[in-house]
Each structure stands twice: as C-alpha cells, then as structure tokens.
C-alpha positions in Angstrom: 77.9 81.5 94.0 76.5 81.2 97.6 72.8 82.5 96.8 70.6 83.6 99.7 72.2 83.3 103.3 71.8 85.0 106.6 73.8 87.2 108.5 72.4 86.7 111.8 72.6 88.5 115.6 74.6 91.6 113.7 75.5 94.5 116.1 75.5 97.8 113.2 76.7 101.0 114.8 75.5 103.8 113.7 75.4 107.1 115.5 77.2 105.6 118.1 74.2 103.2 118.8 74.5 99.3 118.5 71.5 97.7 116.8 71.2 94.2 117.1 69.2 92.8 113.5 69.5 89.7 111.2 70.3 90.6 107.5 69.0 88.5 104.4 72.0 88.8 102.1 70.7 87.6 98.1 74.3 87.3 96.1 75.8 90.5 97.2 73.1 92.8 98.3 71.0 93.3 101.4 67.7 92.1 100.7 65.6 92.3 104.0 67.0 93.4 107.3 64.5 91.6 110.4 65.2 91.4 114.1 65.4 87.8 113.1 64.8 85.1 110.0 64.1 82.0 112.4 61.8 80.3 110.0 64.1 80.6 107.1 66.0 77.5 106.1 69.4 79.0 105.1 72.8 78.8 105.4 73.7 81.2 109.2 76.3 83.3 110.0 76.5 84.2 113.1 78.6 87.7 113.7 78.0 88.4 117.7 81.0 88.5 118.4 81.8 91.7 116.2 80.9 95.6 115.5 79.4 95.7 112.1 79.7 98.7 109.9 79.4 99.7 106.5 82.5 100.0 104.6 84.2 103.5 104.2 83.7 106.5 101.6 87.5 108.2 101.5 88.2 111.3 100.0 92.4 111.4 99.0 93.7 113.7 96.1 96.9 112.2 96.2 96.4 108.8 94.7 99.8 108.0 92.8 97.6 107.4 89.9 100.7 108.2 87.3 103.3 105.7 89.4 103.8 101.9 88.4 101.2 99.3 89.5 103.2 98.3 92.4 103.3 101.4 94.1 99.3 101.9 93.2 99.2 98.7 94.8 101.0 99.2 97.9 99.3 102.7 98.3 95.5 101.2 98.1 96.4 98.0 100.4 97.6 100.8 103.3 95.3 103.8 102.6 92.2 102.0 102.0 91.8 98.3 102.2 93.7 97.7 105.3 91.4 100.6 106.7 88.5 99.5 105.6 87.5 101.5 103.0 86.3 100.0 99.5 85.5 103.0 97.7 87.8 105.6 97.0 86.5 109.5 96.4 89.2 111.7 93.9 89.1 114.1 91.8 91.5 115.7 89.1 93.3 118.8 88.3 91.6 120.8 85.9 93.3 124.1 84.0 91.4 124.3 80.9 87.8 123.4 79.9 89.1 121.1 77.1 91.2 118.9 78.9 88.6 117.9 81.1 87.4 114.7 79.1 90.8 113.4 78.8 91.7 114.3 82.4 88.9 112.0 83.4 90.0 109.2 81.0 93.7 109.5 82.1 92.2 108.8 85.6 89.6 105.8 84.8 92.5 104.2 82.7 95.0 104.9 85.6 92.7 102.9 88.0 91.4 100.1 86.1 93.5 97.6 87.8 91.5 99.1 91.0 90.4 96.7 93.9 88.0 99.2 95.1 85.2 101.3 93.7 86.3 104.9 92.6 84.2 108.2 92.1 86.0 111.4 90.1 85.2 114.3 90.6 87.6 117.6 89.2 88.9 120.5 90.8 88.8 124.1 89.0 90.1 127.8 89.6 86.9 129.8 90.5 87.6 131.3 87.4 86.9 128.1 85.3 83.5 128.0 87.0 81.5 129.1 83.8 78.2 127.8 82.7 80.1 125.9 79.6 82.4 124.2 82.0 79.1 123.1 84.0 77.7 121.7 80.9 80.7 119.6 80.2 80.7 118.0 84.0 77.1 117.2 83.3 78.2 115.0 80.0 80.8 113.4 82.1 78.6 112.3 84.8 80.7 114.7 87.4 79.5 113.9 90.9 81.2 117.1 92.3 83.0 120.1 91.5 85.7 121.2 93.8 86.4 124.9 93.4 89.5 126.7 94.2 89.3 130.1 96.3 92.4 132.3 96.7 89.9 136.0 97.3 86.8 136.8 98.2 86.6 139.4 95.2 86.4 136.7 92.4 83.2 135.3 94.2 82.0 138.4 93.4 82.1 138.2 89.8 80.4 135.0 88.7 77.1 134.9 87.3 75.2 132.7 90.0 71.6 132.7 88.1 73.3 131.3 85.2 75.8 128.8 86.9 72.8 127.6 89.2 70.4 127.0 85.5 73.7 125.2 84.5 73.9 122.7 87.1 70.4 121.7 86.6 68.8 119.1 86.9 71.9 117.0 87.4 72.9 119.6 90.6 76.4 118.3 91.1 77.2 120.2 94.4 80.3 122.9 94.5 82.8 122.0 96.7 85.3 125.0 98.4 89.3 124.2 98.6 90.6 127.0 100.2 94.0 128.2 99.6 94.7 130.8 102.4 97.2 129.7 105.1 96.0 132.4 107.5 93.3 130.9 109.2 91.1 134.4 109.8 90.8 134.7 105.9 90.0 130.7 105.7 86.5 131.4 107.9 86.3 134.6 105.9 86.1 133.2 102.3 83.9 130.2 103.6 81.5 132.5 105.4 81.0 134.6 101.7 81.3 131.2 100.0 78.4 130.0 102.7 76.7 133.2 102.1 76.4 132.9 98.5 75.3 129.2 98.1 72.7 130.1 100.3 71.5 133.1 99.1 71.6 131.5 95.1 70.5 128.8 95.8 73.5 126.8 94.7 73.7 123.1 95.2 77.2 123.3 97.7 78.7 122.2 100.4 79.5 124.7 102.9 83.2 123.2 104.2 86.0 122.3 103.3 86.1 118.1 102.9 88.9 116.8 105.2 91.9 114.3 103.7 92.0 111.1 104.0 88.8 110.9 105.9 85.5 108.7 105.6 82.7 111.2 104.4 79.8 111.8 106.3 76.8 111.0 105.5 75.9 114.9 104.8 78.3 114.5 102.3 77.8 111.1 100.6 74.1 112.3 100.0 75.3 115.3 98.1 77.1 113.6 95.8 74.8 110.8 95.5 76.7 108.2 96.9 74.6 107.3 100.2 72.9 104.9 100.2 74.4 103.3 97.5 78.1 103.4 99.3 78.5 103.5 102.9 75.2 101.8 103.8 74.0 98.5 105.4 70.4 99.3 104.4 67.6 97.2 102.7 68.4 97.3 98.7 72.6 98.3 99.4 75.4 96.5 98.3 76.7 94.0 101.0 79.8 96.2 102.0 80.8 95.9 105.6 83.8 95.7 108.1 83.5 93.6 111.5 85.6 94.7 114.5 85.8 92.6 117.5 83.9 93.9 120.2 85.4 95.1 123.2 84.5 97.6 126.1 86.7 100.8 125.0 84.5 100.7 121.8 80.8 100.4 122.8 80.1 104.0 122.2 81.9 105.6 119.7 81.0 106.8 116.3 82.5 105.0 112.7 84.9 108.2 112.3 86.7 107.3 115.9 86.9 103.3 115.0 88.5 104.0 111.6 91.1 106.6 113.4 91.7 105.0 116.6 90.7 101.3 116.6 92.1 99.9 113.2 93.8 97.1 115.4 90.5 95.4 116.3 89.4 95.4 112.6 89.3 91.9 111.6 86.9 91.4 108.3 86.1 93.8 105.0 84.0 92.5 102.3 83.4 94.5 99.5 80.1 94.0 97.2 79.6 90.7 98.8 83.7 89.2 98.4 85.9 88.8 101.7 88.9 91.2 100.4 90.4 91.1 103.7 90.9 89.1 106.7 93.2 89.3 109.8 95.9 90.6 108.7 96.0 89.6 105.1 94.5 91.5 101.9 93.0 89.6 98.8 93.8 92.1 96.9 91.6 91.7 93.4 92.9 93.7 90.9 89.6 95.3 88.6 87.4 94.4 91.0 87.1 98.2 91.8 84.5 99.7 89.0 84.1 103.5 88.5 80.7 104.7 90.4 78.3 106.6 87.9 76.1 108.6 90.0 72.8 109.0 88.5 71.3 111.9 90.9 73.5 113.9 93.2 71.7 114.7 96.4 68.3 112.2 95.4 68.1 110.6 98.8 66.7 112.9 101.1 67.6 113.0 104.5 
C-alpha cells in the first residue's frame, strides 16, 4: 500500500470553473484538500498538465446482466470504464411485490464479477405503488423507486398521505418513466406528476432521468449518492479521471467532456486503483461492490 501522498497543482472543474488545489490522498480517500502541502514530506504527483474530475454516476437499464461474463465484460469496458465512469446506477423490473427480494438478488449475483460500484434501484407500474411495496424497498435498502406512468387518471387514485408516511424516514425519492410517445401528453403527465409531489410533499424527482448519462448532482443527492460518488471533496473516495488539457476544453461542464471529449481522457482511478490508462483497461473483476445508501437526500445542498 502507498499510504499518504500528494496530488499536487490539480486543475478540478466543476461548473465549468478550473480550481487549481493540492489534495492529501490517505490510502484511497481524500483527506485534506489545500491550495498547497509545501511542508509535507511525501511522495508528489504532479497533475498540471490535466483536467481533473470526479469519476461518473451513469444511469443504464440495459445492462446484459443475464448474458455470459464476456459479453458483461465487453459491455462495462465500453459503456463505462472507457468513459470514465466507475459506478454504474440500475434498476430492475418489478411486476409483483414478492418478487422484489429475489429480483434484487438475481441482480447483485448477476454483477458480482463487477469492476465498478453498482446501486439498484426497481422500477414499478404506478399501480404497485402501495404503502406495502414501500415498506419492502425500505428493508432492501432501495435508493429509488422508478415509477411507470401510462395516464394521468391512475395518479389520481393513490393514497399520497399514506405512501408519503411509508417512505419515511428512509425517503427514497420516486422517479417518473414515462410511457407516452406523443410528446404533448409526456409534459402533461410530468406537470400532474410535478404537481402532486409538490403538493404531497413526496420525496421525487420531477423528470425523467436521461440514458446513459452521468447524473447531476440534483440527482446524486436524492438518492444519496453525492458526495459519496461523483465527488473530489474532503472525506470522498479518491475517484477521478484526468484529461489532457487543451484550449477547446477550458470552459465546458463534466456532461460536455464525457459526450464530446472522450479522446483526450487519459487516466481513471477508481477508490484509489489506476483501472485505466491510455488506451488500455485493468479491468478488476469484483472490484465493483454494491453501494448501500444509508440516507437518500442527507446532504443538503
């Protein structure tokens, strides 16, 4: 093990700002961050020449979880690791309340050979969205509840008091998947959806969440990821990408380098271990571990 080292002269964008800092790594976390650690005597590394940025949060339902390990393989390497993205955000398909806990256990079996960290969450037909389905989320740890909407009449129907006693105090947040292809009844059911989260005062997210896409912050907070994922703060785990600087890069956001600038991403370590570099992936199979979240939406913004 290296022990304590230093990180030094590391450009973090965030926000589409640069700030220049020094980081005090202690095994693999961030123990200080300083403008500078001159009278430390450590082992340096310098990382000028690079954009630092926390490693990505991606949201993908289609994970070949129930194909052979090489395909899982191949699919992680090009979705995620070779994108820069160590954690992977999922959820499964749920029918019927009492498949749930061996829905979840297919899934955390299904990814134990996992480079990368994995949170599950499960997706229901608003009309699963009971206070005894709530309950059994809560035993399970459930970090998010993706609910189906195919008519604004069912939203009608559910007993909000009791569903919002339910999700307490855990407060896992409802997510909306919306089934419409017209796009006029998409904004409609997410305005009533919007509407009612509001009005209940339902622990929610108001959008749909975009695939294949690093979460926002907005959203990592809900589900009580940030600023344990997707953070290069005082206390995180030492999960970052470098990408080597350059002019056409100096003032866009994370979203824009992980769509548009992939080719100048050189480094990802994950929890403290280089898992890729250049062009090549060490790909660590079981390295991934499946993220308990203790509090959804603790870290207030």
């Amino acid at each position: 093990m290296i022990g304590m080292y230093i990180i030094e002269d590391a450009n973090i964008l965030k926000n589409k700002q640069l700030t220049e800092c020094s980081l005090l790594i202690d095994e693999d976390r961030i123990a200080r961050i300083e403008s500078c650690f001159n009278h430390y005597r450590l082992m340096k590394m310098n990382v000028d020449p690079f954009i630092m940025t926390p490693t990505y949060v991606l949201f993908n339902s289609k994970i070949p979880h129930n194909e052979s390990f090489p395909e899982l393989k191949k699919y992680l390497i090009e979705h995620f690791l070779l994108k820069g993205c160590t954690t992977l955000f999922t959820y499964v398909d749920i029918s019927y309340e009492n498949k749930l806990t061996e829905k979840i256990s297919e899934m955390k079996t299904a990814l134990i050979s996992s480079p990368i960290d994995f949170v599950i969450a499960v997706k229901i037909p608003v009309r699963l969205l009971t206070p005894s389905l709530i309950r059994s989320c809560k035993k399970e740890k459930i970090p998010a509840i993706f609910v189906e909407l195919d008519n604004q009449g069912e939203l009608e129907k559910i007993p909000w008091g009791w569903i919002r006693e339910a999700l307490f105090p855990y407060n896992c947040p409802l997510i909306p998947l919306i089934s419409f292809s017209q796009k006029k009844e998409a904004r409609d059911v997410l305005s009533k959806w919007k509407g009612i989260m509001v009005k209940e005062k339902i622990p929610a997210i108001y959008e749909e969440i975009e695939e294949k896409q690093p979460l926002p912050v907005t959203v990592l907070n809900k589900v009580g990821l940030f600023p344990q994922k997707a953070s290069l703060m005082q206390g995180a785990e030492l999960s970052y990408n470098l990408y080597v600087k350059g002019r056409e890069i100096n003032n866009v956001d994370e979203v824009k380098l992980f769509h548009y600038h992939g080719d100048r991403l050189v480094v990802t370590v994950h929890k403290g271990k280089i898992v890729r570099s250049g062009n090549q992936v060490l790909f660590k199979p079981g390295f991934g571990k499946n993220v308990e979240v203790r509090t959804p939406s603790y870290f207030s913004l």
